[in-house]
N, C-alpha and C positions, 0 to 999 in steps of 0.2 A: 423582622420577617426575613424567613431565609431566603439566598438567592435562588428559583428554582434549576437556574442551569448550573449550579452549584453541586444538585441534590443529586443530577444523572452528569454520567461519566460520558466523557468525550466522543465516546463510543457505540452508546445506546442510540440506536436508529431510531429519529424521532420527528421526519420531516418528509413531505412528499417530494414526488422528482419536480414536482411541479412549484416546489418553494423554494428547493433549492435550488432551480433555473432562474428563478425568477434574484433570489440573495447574490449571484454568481454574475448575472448579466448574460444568461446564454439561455437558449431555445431550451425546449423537453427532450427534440432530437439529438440536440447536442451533449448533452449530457447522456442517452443513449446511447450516441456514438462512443461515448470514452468509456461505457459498461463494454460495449460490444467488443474496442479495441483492447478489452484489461484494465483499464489504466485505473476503473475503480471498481467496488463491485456492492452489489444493492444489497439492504438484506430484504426479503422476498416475506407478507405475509401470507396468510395460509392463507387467503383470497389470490396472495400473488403479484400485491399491491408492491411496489417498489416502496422505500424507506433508506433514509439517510442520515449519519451522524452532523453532526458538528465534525468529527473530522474528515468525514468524507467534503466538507464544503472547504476546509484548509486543503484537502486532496485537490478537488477541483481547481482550485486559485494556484496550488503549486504546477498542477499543469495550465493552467493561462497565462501563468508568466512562464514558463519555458518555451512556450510555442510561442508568447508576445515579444519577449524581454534576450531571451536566449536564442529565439530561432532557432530550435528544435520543431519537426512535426511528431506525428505522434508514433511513427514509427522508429525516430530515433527516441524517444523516450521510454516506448516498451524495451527497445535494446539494450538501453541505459539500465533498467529495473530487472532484466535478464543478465544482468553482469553478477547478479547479487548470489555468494554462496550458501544457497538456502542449505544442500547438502553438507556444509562445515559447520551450520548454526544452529541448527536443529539434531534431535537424536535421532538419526535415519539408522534405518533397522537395516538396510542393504550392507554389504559386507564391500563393495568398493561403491566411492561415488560413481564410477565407470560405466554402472547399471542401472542410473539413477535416469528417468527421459528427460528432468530438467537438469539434470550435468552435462546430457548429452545437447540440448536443443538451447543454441543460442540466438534465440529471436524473441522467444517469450518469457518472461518470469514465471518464475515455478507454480504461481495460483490459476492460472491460463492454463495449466496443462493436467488433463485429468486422470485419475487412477494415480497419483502419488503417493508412496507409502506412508506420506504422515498426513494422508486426509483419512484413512482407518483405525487411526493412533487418537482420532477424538480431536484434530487439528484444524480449525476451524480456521479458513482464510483471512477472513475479515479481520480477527481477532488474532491472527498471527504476526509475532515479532517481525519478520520478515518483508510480509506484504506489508503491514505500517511503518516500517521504514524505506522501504522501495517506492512507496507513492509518499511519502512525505517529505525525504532528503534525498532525492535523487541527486540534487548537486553533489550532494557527500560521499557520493559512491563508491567515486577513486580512491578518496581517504582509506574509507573503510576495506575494500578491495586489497590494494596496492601496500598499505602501511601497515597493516598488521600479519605479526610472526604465525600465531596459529587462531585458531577456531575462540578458543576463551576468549585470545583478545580482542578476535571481530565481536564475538557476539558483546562484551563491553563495551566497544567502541560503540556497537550499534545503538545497545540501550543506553548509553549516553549521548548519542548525538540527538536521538526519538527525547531524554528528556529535556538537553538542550532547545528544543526547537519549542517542545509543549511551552516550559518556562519563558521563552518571549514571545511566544502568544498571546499566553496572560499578560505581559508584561505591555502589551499593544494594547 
């Protein structure tokens, strides 16, 4: 018999706020709080119902150990996740990053900020390279930031550190 968390991908919103507070060790509120601050983001059904992956729940635990283990709160964490060059790792249609409101705004990551030009491109937050590696390696961020020559090689580093991290997940 197959595994069925096998069958759906890491991604598919398949849990209420209310299961995943409860798998997490934290309130309804509080896990509210971290939609409200960015740190994750629900997928909404057409009732309006909040919905969460399996990796929204590694989301979540990546921020309970920053705030627990790192002593981070959570506004240094949004700033940590606003370091990230969404403008060099994506195909932005802008002609300089300069004009970009998340090249210019360093408090929030690029999915917090709305009217972006690659949420009309069919850019779906949740599902973006960017926002999944901003809530899920944020310790990695300097790496990928600071160490890499240009754009190819972040966005490599990036989807290698995102598969690095999937792989000892399963490996837990």
């Amino acid at each position: 018999m197959a595994d069925d968390r096998r069958e759906q991908n890491e991604d598919d919103p398949v849990m209420s706020i209310g299961v995943l507070a409860q798998k997490v060790g934290l309130s309804v509120s509080a896990v509210r709080k971290y939609e409200n601050e960015g740190l994750i983001i629900a997928h909404r059904t057409d009732a309006g119902h909040r919905l969460f992956s399996h990796e929204d729940l590694h989301r979540v635990r990546n921020v309970q150990h920053m705030l627990q283990e790192l002593k981070l709160n959570l506004e240094g964490i949004r700033r940590l996740q606003a370091m990230l060059p969404c403008w060099g790792l994506l195909p932005c249609t802008s002609a300089s990053p300069e004009l970009c409101p998340a090249y210019r705004d360093h408090t929030r990551p690029c999915w917090t900020i709305k009217g972006l030009d690659c949420a009309p491109q069919g850019n779906e937050c949740r599902r973006c390279v960017v926002y999944r590696f901003g809530s899920l390696c944020t310790e990695e961020i300097k790496t990928l930031v600071y160490d890499q020559d240009d754009k190819r090689h972040a966005s490599e580093a990036m989807r290698e550190l995102l598969h690095r991290k999937k792989r000892s997940r399963e490996e837990n």
